[in-house]
Structures are given as structure tokens and as C-alpha cells.
C-alpha positions in Angstrom: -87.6 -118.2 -13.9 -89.0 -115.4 -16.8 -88.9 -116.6 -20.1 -89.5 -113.9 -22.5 -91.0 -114.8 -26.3 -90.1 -112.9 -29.1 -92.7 -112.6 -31.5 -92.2 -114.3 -35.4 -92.0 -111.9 -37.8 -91.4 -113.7 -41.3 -89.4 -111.9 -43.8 -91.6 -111.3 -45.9 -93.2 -109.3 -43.6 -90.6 -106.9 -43.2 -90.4 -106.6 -46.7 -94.2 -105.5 -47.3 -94.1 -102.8 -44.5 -90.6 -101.6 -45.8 -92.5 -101.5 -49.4 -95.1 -99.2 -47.8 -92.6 -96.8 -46.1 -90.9 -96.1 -49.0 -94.5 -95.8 -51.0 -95.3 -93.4 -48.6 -92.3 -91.1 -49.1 -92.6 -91.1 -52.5 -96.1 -90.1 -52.8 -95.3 -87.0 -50.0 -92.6 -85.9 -52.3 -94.4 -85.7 -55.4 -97.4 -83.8 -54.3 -95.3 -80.9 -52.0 -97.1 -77.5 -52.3 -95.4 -73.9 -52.0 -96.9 -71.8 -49.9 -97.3 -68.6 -52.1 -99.9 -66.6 -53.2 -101.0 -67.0 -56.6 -99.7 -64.3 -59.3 -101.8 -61.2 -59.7 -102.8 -60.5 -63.4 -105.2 -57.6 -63.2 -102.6 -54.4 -62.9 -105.4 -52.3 -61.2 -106.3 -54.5 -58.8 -103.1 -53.5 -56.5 -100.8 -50.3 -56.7 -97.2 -50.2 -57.9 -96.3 -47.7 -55.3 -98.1 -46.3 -52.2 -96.5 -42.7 -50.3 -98.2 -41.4 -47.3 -98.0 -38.1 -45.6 -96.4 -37.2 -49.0 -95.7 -33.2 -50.1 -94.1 -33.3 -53.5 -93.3 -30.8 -56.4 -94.4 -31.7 -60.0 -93.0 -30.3 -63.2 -94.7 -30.0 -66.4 -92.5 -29.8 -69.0 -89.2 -28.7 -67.3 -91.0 -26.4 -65.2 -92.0 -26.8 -61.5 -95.6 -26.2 -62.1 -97.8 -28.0 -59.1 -96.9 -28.8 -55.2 -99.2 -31.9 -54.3 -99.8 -32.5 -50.7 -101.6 -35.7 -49.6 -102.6 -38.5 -46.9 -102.4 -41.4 -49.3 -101.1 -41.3 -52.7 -101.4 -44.3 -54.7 -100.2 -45.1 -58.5 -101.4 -47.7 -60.6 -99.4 -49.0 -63.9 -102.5 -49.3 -65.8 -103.1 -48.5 -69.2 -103.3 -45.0 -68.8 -101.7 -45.0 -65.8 -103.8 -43.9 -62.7 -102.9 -41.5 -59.2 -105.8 -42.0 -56.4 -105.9 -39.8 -53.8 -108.5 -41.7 -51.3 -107.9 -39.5 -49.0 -107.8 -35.8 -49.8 -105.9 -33.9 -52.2 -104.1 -29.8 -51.9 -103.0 -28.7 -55.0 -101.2 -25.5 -55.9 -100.7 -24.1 -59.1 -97.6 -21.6 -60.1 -97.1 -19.0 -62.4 -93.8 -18.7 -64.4 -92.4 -16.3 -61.4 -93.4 -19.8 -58.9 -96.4 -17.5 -57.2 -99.7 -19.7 -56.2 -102.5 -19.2 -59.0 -105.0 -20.7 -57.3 -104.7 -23.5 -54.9 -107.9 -26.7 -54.8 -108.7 -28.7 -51.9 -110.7 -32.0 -52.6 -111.9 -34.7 -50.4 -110.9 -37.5 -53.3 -109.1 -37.5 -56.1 -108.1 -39.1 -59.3 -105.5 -38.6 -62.4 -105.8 -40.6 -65.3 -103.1 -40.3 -67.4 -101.1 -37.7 -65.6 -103.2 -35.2 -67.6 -107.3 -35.6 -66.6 -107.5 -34.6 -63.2 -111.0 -36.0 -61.5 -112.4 -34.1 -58.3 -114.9 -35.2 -55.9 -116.1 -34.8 -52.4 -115.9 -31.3 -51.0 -113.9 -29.2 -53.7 -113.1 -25.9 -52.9 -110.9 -23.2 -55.3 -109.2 -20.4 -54.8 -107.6 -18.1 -57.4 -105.0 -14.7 -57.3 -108.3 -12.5 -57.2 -109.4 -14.3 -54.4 -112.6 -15.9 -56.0 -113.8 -18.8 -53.9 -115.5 -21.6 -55.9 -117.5 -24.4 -54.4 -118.7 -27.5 -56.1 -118.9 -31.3 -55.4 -117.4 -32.4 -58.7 -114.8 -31.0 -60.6 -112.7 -31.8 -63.8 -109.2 -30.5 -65.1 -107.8 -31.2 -68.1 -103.8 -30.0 -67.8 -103.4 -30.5 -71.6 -106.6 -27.9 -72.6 -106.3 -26.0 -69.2 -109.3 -26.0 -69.2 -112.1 -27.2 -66.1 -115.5 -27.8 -66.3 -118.4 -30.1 -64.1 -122.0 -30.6 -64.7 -123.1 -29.9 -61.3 -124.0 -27.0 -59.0 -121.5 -24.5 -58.4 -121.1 -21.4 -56.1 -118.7 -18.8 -57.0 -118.5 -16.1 -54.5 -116.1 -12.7 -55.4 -115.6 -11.0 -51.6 -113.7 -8.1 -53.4 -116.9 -6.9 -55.3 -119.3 -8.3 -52.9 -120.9 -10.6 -55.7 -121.9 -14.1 -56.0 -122.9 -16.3 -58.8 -125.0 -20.0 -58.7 -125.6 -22.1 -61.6 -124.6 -25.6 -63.5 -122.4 -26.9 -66.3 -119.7 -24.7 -65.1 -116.5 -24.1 -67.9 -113.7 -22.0 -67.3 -110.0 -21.6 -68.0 -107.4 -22.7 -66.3 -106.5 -20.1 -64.4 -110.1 -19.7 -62.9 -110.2 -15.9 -64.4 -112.1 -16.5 -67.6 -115.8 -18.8 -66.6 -119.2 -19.2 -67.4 -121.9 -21.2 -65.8 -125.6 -22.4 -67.2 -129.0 -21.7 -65.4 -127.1 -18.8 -63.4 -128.8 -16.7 -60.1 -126.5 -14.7 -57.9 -126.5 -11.2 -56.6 -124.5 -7.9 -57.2 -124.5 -4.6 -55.9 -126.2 -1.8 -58.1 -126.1 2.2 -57.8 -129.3 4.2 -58.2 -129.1 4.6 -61.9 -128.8 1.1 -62.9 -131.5 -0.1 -60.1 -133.8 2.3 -62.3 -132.8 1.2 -65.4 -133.2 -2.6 -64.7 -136.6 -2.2 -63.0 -137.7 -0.4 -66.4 -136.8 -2.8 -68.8 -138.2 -6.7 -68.9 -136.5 -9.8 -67.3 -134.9 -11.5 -70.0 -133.1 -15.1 -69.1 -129.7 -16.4 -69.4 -127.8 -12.4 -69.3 -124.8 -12.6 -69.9 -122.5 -11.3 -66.9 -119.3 -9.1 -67.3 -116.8 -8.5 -64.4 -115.5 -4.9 -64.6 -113.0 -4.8 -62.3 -109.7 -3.2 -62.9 -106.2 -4.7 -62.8 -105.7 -8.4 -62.3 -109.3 -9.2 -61.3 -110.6 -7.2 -65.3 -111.2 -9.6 -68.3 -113.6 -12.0 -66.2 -116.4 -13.0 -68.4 -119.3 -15.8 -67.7 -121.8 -16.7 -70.4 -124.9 -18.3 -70.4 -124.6 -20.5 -72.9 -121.9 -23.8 -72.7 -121.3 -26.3 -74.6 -120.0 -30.1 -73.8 -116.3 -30.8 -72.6 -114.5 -31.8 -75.7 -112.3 -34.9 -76.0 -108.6 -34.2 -75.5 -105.9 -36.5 -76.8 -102.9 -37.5 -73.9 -99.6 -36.7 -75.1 -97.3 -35.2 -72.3 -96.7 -36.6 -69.0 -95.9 -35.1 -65.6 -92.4 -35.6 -63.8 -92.1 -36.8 -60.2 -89.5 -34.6 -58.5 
């Protein structure tokens, strides 16, 4: 014969570990945790809006004005807003009958403000005449249209087989109209003016005038250059 004995459990018993149960719950309940991430106060720390493989038209002022073709395009809601283009930039400009200006290549970019454009890396420009300029740095302001850098720039012309070096490079923006500091280049001379410039003495910082005809005339580069002003923001671009 089994006899089976039941342990004593006194009441009171039952009552403490019931008092501990509930304890137990409560305290779970008031310290529950959502699993988010915590709120992100800097605005420039993370882009409003990313595009890739993006080709877009841009208007300025009504007008369709640029065509912007990029990897990455990324747009900040800062305070001037901000455009990076981490990962290369194409640019073309048109003219009022939508022919290209002059089309820039860039291996980064940056536009603060819709207006400042910033470009570094590789830059490379090309205007109407076919003028090929060359630098690693690059600045365009859209409300001036005007450009400028501080850095070394090579402009070669292929139609007059000529070809200017120098710094602190400012022109307009149409790249017709430029000047550059510290200049040395090259450009082909007939017998006269070979004569003429071995007779009289070197003199520094000559100013150089284009003469060709047509739409490549009325290029001028001057020796002398002063800082790139200040320019106050007051238009924005529009996203087609």
C-alpha cells in the first residue's frame, strides 16, 4: 500500500508568493521601453530626399535653364538649403533658343542655397567656341553669373591653336569673357610680330586679347583680378 503526502503549505504562504507575482507585473509594466530610435535634431546630419541615377531639367525663373545629370543627388533642409552631388555631377547650360552654352563635368559637387554652386575633383568645361577649361576647383555663382577659383587653371582654345596657364581665374558666365593671374601659355605668331616681340623687352602680367571673329570675338583675359565679391541669395531654382 502507497501512501502519498501532500506537502503543508499555510495560507499565508500562498499569500506572500501571490504578493510577489503581482509585484512583479507591476514593476515590468512601468518600466516597458519602445524600441525606436531617438529623434534626429541636427537637419544636416541626414537628407530630406535622396534620387539616384537622376536626369532632371531645372528652370530659373520660368525658364528651363540647366539639365542636371547625376549618380546620387542628395538635398538637405538646412538653413540655406544644400544639394550634394558625392558622386559626380554633368551640367548643361541653355541659351534662350534651349542650345547647350557650355556643359561642366565635376567629380563632386555642392549647391548652397540653390544659387552658389561649389566644384571639386576633376572639373572640366566646355563652352559654344569649344574652349576646354581644366581646373580642380571651381565656383559659380548663378545670381552674379559669374565663376571664379583660386587654383591652377588650363584653358586650351583648339580653334586658334592657343593655350593659357595661370591662377585666380574670373570669368563670366558664359565662359567667353576671363582673365587669369600669373598667366604662361602659348600662341602662334607670323613673322612680323615674332620680330617685333623679340625687339622690345619682356614685360610681366600682358594683357591678352582674343581676336577671333564671330562668336568666339570679344574674349578678353587680364592680368590683374581682384577677390570674388559677396552676393546676397534671393531667387531659388525650380525642380521640374
Amino acid at each position: 500500500m502507497e501512501v502519498q503526502v501532500k506537502p503543508f503549505r499555510h495560507p499565508l504562504h500562498r499569500i506572500a508568493l501571490s504578493a510577489v507575482i503581482l509585484l512583479a507585473v507591476f514593476m515590468s509594466c512601468g518600466e516597458s521601453h519602445e524600441h525606436i530610435a531617438p529623434a534626429v535634431y541636427d537637419k544636416d546630419s541626414l537628407p530630406t530626399m535622396s534620387a539616384h541615377g537622376i536626369s532632371n531639367l531645372i528652370s530659373d525663373s520660368g525658364i528651363i535653364s540647366y539639365k542636371i545629370v547625376a549618380e546620387d543627388w542628395d538635398i538637405y533642409m538646412t538653413e540655406p538649403q544644400e544639394w550634394t552631388f558625392l558622386k559626380g555631377l554633368f551640367l548643361e547650360k541653355f541659351d534662350s533658343t534651349f542650345h547647350v552654352e557650355w556643359y561642366v563635368q565635376a567629380d563632386t559637387a555642392y549647391c548652397h542655397a540653390n544659387r552658389i554652386w561649389e566644384l571639386r575633383g576633376r572639373v572640366v568645361v566646355l563652352n559654344r567656341q569649344g574652349d576646354l577649361f581644366e581646373t580642380e576647383e571651381l565656383f559659380w555663382d548663378m545670381t552674379a553669373r559669374e565663376m571664379w577659383n583660386t587654383m591652377f587653371m588650363c584653358i586650351t582654345m583648339p580653334t586658334s591653336d592657343q593655350q593659357l596657364k595661370g591662377y585666380n581665374f574670373r570669368s563670366n558666365e558664359e565662359m567667353t569673357k576671363y582673365s587669369v593671374e600669373n598667366s604662361v601659355g602659348y600662341m602662334p605668331m607670323n613673322e612680323k610680330e615674332e620680330e617685333n616681340d623679340n625687339l622690345s623687352p619682356e614685360k610681366p602680367g600682358v594683357i591678352y586679347e582674343d581676336t577671333r571673329r564671330g562668336s568666339q570675338a570679344d574674349t578678353r583675359r587680364d592680368a590683374s583680378v581682384s577677390s570674388a565679391p559677396t552676393h546676397s541669395i534671393t531667387d531659388s531654382t525650380k525642380v521640374q
